[in-house]
HTML snippet that shows the backbone in 3Dmol.js (N, CA, C, O; Angstrom):
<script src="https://3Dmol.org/build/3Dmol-min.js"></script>
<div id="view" style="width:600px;height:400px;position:relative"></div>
<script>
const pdb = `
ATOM      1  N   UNK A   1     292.625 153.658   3.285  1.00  0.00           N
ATOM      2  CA  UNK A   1     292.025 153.653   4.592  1.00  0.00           C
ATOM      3  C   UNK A   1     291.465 155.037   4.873  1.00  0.00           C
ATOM      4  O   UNK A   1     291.988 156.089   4.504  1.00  0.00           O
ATOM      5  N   UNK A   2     290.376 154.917   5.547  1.00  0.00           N
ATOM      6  CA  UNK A   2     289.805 156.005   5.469  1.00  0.00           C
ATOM      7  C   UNK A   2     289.801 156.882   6.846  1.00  0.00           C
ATOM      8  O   UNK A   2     290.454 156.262   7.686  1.00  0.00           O
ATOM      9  N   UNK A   3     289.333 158.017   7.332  1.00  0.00           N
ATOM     10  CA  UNK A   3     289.542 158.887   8.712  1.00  0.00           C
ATOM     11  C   UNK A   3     288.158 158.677   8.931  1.00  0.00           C
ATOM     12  O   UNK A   3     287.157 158.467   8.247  1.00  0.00           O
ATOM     13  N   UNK A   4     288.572 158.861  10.607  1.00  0.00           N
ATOM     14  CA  UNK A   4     287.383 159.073  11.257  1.00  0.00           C
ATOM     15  C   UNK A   4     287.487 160.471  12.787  1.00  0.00           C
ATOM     16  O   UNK A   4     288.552 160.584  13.395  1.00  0.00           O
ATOM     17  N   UNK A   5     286.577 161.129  13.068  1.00  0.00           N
ATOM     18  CA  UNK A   5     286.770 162.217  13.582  1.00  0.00           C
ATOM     19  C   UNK A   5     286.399 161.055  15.020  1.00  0.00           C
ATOM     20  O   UNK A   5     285.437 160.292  15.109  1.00  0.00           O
ATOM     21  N   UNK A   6     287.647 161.289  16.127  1.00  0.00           N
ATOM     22  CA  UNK A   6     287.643 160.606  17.576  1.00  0.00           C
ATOM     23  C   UNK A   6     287.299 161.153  18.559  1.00  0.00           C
ATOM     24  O   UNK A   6     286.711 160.731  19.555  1.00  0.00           O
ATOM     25  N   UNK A   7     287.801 162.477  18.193  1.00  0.00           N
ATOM     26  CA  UNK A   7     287.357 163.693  18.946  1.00  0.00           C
ATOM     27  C   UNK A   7     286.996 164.898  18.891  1.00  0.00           C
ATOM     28  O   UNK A   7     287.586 165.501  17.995  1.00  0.00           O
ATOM     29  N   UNK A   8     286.155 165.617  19.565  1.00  0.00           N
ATOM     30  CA  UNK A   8     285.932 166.469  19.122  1.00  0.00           C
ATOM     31  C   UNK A   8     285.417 167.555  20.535  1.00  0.00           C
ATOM     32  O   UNK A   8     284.328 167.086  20.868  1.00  0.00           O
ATOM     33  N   UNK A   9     285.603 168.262  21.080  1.00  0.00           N
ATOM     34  CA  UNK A   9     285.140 169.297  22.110  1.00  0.00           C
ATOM     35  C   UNK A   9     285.712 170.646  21.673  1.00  0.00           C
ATOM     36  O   UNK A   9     286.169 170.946  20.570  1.00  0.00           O
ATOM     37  N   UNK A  10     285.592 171.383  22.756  1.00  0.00           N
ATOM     38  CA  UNK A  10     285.621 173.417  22.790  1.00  0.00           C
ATOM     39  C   UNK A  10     287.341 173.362  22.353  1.00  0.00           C
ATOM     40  O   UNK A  10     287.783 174.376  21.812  1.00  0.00           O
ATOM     41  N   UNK A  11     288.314 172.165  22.592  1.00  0.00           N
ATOM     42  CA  UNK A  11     289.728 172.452  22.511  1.00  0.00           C
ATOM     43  C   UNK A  11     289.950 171.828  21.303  1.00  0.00           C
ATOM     44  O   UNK A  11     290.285 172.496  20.325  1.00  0.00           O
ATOM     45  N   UNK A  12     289.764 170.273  21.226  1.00  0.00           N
ATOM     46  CA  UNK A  12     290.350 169.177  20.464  1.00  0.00           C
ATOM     47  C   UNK A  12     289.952 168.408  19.306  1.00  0.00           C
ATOM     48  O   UNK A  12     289.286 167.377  19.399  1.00  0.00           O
ATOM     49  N   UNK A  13     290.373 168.925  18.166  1.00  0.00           N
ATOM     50  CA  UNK A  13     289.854 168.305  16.809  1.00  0.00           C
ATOM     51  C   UNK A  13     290.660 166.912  16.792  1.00  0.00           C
ATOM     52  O   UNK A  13     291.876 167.084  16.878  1.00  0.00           O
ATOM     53  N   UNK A  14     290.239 165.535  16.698  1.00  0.00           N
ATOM     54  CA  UNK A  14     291.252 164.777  16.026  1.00  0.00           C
ATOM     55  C   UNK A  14     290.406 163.403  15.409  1.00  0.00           C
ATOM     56  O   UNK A  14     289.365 162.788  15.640  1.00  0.00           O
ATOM     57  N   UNK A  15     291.479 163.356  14.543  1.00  0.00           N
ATOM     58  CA  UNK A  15     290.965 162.004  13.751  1.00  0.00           C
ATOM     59  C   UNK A  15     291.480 161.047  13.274  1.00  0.00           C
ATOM     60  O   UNK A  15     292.392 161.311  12.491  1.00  0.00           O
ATOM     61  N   UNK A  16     291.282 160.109  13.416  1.00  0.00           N
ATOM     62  CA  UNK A  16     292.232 158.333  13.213  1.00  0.00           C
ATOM     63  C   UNK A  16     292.356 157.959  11.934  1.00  0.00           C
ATOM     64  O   UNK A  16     291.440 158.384  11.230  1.00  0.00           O
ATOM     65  N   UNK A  17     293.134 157.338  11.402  1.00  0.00           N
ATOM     66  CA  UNK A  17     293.300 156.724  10.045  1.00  0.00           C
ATOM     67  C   UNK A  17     292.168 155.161  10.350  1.00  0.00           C
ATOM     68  O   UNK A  17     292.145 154.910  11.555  1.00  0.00           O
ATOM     69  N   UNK A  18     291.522 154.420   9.720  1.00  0.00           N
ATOM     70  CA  UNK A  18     290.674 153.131  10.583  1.00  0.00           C
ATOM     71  C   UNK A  18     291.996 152.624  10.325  1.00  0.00           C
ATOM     72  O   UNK A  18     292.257 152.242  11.466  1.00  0.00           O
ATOM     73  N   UNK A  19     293.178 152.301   9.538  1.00  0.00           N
ATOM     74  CA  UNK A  19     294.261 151.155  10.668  1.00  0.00           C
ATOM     75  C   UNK A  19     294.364 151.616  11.989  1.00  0.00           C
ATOM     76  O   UNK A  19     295.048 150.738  12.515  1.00  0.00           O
ATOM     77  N   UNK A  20     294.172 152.242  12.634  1.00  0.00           N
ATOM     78  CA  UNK A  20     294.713 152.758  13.777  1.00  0.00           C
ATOM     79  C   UNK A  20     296.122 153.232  14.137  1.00  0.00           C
ATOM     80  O   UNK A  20     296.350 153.674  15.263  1.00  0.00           O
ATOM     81  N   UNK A  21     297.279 153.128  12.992  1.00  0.00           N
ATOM     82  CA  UNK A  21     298.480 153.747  12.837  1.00  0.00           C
ATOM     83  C   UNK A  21     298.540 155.202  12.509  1.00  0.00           C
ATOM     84  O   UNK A  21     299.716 155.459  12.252  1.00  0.00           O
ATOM     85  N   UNK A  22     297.980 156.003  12.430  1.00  0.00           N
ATOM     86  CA  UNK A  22     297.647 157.596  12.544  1.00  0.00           C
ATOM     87  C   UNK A  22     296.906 158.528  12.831  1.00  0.00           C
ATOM     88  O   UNK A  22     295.783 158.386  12.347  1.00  0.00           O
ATOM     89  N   UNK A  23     297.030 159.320  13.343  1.00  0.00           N
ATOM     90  CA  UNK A  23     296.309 160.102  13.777  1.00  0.00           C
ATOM     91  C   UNK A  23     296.880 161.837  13.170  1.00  0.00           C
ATOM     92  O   UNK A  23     297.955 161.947  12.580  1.00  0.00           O
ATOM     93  N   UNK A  24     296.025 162.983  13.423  1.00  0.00           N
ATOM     94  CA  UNK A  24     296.128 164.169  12.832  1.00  0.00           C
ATOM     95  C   UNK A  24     294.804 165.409  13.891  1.00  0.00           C
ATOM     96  O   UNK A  24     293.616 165.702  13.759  1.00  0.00           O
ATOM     97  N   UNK A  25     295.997 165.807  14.941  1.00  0.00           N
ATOM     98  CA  UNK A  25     295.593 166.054  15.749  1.00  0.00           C
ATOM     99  C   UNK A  25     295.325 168.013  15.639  1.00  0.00           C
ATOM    100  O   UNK A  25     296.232 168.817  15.425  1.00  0.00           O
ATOM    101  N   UNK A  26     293.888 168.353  15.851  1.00  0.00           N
ATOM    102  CA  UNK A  26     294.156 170.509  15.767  1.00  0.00           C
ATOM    103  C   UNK A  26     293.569 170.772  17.286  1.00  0.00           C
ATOM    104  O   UNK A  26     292.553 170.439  17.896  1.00  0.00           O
ATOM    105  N   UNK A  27     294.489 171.374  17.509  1.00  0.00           N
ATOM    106  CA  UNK A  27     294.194 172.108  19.317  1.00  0.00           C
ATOM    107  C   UNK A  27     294.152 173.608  19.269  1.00  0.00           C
ATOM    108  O   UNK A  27     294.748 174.378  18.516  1.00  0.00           O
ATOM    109  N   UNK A  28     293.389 173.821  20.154  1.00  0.00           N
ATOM    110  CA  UNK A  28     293.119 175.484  19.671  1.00  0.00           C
ATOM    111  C   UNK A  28     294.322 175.859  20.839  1.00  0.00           C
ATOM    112  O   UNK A  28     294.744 175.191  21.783  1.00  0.00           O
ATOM    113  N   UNK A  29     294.664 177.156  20.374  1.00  0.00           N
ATOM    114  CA  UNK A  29     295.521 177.570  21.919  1.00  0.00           C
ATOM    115  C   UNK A  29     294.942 178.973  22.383  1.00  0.00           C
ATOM    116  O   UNK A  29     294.194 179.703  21.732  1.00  0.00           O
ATOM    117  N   UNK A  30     295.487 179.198  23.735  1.00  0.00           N
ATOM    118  CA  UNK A  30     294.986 179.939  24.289  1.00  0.00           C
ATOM    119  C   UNK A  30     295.331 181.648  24.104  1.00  0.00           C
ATOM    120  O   UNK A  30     294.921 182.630  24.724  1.00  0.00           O
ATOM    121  N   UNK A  31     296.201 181.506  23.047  1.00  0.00           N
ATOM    122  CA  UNK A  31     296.664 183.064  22.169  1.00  0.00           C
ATOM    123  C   UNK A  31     295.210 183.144  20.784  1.00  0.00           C
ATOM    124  O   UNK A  31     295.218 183.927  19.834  1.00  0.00           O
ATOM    125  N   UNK A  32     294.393 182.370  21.008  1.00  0.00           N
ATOM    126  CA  UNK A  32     293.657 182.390  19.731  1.00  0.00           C
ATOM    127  C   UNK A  32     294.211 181.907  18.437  1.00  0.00           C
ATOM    128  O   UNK A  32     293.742 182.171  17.329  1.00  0.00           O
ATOM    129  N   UNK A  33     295.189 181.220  18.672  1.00  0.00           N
ATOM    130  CA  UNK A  33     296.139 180.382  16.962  1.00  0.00           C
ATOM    131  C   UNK A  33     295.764 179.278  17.121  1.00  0.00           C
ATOM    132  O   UNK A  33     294.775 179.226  17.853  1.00  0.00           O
ATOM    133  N   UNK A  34     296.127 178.297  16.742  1.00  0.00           N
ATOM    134  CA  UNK A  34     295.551 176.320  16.442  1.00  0.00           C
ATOM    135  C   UNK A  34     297.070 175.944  16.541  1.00  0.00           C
ATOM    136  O   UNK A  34     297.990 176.732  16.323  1.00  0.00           O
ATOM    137  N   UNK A  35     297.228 174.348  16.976  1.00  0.00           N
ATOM    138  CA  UNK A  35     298.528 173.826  16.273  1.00  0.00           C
ATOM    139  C   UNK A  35     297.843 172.257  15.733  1.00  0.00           C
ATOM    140  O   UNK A  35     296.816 171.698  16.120  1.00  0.00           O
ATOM    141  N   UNK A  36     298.651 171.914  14.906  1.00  0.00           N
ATOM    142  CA  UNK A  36     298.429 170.958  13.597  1.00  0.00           C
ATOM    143  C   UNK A  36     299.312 170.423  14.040  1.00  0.00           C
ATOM    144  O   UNK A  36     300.358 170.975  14.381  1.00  0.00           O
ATOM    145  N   UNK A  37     298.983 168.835  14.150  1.00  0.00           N
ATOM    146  CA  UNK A  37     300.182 167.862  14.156  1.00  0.00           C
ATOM    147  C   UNK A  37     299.668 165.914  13.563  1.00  0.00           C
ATOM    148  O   UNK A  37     298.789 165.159  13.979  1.00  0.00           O
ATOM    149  N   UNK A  38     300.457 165.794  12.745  1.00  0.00           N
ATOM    150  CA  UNK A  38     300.144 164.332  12.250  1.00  0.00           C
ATOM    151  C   UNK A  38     301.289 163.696  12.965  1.00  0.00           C
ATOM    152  O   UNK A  38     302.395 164.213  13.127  1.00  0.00           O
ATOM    153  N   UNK A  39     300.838 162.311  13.448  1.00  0.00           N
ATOM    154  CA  UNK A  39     301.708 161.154  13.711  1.00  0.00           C
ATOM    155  C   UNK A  39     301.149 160.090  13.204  1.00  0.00           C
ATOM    156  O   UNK A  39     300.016 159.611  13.146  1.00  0.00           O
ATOM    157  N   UNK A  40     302.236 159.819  12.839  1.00  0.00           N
ATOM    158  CA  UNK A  40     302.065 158.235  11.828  1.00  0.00           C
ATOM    159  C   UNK A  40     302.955 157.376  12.916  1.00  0.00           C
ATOM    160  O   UNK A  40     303.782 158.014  13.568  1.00  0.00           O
ATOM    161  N   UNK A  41     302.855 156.277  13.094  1.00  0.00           N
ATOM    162  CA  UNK A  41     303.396 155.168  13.782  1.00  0.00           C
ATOM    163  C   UNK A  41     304.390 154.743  13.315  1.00  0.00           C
ATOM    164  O   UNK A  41     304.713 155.173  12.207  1.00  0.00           O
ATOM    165  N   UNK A  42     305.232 153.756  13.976  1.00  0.00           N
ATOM    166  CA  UNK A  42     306.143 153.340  13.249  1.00  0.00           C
ATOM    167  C   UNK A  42     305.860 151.896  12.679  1.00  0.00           C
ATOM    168  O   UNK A  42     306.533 151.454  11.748  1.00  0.00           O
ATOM    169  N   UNK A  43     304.827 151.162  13.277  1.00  0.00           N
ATOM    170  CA  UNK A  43     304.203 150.181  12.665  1.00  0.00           C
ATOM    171  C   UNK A  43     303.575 149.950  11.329  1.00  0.00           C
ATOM    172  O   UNK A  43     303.611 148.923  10.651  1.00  0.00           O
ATOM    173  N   UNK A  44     302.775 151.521  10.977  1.00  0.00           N
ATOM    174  CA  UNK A  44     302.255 151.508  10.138  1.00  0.00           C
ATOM    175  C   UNK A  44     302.886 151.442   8.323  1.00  0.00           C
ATOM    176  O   UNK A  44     303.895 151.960   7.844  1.00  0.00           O
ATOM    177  N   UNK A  45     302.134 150.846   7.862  1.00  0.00           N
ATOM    178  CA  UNK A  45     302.888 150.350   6.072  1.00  0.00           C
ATOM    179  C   UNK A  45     303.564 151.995   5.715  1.00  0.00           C
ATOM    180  O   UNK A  45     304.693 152.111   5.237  1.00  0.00           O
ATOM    181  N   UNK A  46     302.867 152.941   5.964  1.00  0.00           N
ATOM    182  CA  UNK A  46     303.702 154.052   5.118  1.00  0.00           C
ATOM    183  C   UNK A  46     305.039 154.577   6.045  1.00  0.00           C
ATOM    184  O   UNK A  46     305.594 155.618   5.696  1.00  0.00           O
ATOM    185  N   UNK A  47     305.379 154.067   6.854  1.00  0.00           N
ATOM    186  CA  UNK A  47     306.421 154.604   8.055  1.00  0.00           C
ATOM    187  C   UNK A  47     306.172 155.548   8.915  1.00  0.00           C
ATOM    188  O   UNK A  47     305.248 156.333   8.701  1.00  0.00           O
ATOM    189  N   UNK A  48     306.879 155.629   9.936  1.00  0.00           N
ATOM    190  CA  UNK A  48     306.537 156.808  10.752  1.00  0.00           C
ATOM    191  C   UNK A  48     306.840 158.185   9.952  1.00  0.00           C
ATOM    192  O   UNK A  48     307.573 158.470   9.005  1.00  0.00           O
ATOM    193  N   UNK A  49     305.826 158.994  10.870  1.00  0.00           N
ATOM    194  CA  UNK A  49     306.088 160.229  10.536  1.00  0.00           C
ATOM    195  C   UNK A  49     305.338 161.332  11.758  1.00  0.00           C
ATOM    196  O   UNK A  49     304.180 161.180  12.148  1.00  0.00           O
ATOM    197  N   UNK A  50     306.247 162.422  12.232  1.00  0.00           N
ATOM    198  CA  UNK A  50     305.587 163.535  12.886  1.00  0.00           C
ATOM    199  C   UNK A  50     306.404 164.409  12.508  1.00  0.00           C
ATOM    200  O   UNK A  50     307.608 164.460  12.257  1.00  0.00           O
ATOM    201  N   UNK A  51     304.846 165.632  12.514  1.00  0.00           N
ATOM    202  CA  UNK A  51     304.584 166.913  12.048  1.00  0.00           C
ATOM    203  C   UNK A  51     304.016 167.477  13.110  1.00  0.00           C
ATOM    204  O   UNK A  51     303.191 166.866  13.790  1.00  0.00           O
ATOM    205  N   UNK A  52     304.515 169.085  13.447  1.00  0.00           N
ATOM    206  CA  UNK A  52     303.857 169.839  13.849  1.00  0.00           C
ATOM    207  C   UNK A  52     303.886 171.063  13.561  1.00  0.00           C
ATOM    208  O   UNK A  52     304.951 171.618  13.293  1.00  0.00           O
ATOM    209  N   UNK A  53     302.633 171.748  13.566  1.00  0.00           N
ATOM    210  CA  UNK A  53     303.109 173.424  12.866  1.00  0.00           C
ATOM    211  C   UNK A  53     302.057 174.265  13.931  1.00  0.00           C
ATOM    212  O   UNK A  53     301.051 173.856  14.510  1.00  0.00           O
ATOM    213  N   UNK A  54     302.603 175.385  13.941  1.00  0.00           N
ATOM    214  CA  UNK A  54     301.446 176.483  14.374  1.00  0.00           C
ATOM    215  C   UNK A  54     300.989 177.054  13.623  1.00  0.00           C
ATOM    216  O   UNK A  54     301.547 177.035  12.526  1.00  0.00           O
ATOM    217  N   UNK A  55     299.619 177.951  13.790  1.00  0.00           N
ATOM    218  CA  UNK A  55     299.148 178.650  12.930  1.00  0.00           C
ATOM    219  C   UNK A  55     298.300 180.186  13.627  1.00  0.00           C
ATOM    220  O   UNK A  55     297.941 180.204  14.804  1.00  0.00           O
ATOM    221  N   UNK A  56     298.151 181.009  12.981  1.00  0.00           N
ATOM    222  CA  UNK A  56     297.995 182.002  13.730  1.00  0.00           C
ATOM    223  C   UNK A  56     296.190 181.942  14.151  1.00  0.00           C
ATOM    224  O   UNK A  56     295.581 182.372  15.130  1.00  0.00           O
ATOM    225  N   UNK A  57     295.686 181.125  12.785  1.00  0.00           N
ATOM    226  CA  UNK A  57     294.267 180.832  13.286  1.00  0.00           C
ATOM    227  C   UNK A  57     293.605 179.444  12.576  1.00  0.00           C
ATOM    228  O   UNK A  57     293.998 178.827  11.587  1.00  0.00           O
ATOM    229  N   UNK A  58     292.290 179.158  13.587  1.00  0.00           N
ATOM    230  CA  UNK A  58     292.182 177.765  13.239  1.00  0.00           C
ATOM    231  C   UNK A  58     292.089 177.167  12.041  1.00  0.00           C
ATOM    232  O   UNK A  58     292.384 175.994  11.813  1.00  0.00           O
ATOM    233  N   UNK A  59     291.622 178.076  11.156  1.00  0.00           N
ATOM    234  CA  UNK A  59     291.151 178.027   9.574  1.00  0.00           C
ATOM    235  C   UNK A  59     291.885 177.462   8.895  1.00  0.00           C
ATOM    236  O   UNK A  59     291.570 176.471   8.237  1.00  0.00           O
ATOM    237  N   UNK A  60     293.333 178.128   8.925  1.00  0.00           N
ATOM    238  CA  UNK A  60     294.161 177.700   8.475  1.00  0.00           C
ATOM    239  C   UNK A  60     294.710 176.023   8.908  1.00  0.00           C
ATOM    240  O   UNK A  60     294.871 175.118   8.089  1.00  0.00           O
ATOM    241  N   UNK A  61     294.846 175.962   9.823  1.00  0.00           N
ATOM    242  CA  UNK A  61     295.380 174.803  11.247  1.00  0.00           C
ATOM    243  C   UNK A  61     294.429 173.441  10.423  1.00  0.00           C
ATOM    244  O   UNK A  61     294.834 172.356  10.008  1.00  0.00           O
ATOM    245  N   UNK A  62     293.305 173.930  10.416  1.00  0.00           N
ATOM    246  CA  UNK A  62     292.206 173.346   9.775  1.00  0.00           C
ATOM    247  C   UNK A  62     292.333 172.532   8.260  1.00  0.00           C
ATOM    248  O   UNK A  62     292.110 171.383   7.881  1.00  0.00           O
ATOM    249  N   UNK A  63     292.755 173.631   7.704  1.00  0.00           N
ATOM    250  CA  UNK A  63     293.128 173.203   6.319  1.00  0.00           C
ATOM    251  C   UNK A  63     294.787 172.302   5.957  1.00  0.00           C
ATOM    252  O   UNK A  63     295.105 171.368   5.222  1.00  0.00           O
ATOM    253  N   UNK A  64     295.200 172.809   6.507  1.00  0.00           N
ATOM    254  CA  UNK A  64     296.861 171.733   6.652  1.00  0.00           C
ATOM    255  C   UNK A  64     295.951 170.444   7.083  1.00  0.00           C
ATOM    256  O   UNK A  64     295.795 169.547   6.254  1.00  0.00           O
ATOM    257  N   UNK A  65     295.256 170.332   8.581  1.00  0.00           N
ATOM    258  CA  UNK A  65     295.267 169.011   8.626  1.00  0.00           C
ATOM    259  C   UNK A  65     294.052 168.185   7.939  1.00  0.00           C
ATOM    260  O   UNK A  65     293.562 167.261   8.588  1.00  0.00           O
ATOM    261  N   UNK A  66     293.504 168.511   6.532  1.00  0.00           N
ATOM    262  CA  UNK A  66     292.834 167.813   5.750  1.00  0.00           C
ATOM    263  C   UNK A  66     293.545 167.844   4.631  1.00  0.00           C
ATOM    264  O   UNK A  66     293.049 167.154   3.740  1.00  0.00           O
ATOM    265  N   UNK A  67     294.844 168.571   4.261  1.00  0.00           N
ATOM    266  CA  UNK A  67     295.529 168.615   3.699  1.00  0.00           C
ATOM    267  C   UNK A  67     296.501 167.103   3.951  1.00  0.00           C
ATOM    268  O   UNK A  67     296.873 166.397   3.014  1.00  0.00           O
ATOM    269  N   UNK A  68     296.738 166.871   5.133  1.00  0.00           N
ATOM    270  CA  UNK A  68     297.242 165.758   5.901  1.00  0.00           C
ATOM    271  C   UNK A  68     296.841 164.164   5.739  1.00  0.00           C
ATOM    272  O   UNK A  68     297.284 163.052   5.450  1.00  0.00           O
ATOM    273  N   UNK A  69     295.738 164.851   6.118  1.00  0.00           N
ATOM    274  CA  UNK A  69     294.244 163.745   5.597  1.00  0.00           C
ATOM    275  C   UNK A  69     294.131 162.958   4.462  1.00  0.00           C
ATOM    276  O   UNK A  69     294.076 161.732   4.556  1.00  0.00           O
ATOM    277  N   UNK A  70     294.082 163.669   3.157  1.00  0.00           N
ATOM    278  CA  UNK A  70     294.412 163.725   1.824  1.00  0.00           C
ATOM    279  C   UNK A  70     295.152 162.735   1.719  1.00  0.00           C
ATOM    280  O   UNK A  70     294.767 161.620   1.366  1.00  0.00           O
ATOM    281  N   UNK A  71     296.439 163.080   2.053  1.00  0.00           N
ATOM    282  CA  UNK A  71     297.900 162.748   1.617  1.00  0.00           C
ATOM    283  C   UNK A  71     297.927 161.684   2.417  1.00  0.00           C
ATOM    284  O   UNK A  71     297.815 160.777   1.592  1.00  0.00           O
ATOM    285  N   UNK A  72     297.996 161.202   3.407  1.00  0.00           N
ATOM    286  CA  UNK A  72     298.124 159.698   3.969  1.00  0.00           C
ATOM    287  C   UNK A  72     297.103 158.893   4.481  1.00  0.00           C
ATOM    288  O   UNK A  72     296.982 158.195   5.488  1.00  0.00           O
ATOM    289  N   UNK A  73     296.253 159.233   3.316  1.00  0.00           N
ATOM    290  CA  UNK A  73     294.841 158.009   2.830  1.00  0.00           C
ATOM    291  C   UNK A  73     295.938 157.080   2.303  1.00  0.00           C
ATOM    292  O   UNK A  73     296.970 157.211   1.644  1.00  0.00           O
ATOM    293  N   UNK A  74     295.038 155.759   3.075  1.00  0.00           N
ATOM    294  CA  UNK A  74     295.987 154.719   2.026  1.00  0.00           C
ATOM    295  C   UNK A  74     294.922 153.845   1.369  1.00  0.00           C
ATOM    296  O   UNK A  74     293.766 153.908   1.787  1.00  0.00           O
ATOM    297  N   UNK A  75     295.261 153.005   0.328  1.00  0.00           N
ATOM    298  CA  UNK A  75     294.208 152.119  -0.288  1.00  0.00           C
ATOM    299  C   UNK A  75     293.984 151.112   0.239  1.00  0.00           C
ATOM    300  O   UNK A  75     294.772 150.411   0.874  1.00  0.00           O
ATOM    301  N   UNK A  76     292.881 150.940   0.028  1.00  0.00           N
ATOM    302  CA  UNK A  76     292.258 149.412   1.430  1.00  0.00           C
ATOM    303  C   UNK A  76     292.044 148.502   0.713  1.00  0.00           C
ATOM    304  O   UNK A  76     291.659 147.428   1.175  1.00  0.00           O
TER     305      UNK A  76
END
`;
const viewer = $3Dmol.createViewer("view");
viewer.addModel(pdb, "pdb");
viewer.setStyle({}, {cartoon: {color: "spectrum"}});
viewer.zoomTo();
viewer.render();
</script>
């Protein structure tokens, strides 16, 4: 299953798995760092799951959550 970007403005990166059981959310904060967080549902075939991390900048924040991305693609 593949992602799709849901949102996107000056704060809020996020993007859906198309089941609609995950999401992988980057928010900028107001110290200039990002935070990264995946939720998986509990409905969904691979089980639930939440993550959250900080990061000191978005780049990074950025790269975890396509790192995220990656990893809980599922096959359609």
């Amino acid at each position: 299953m593949s992602w799709e970007l849901s949102r996107e403005d000056d704060v809020v990166t996020e993007w859906a798995r198309s089941d609609g059981y995950a999401t992988v959310r980057l928010r900028n904060r107001a110290d200039g760092g990002a935070v990264v967080r995946l939720d998986v549902m509990e409905q969904a075939v691979d089980g639930r799951v939440y993550e959250r991390e900080r990061y000191d900048d978005r780049d990074a924040a950025a790269e975890r959550a396509a790192e995220w991305r990656d990893a809980y693609t599922l096959a359609e």
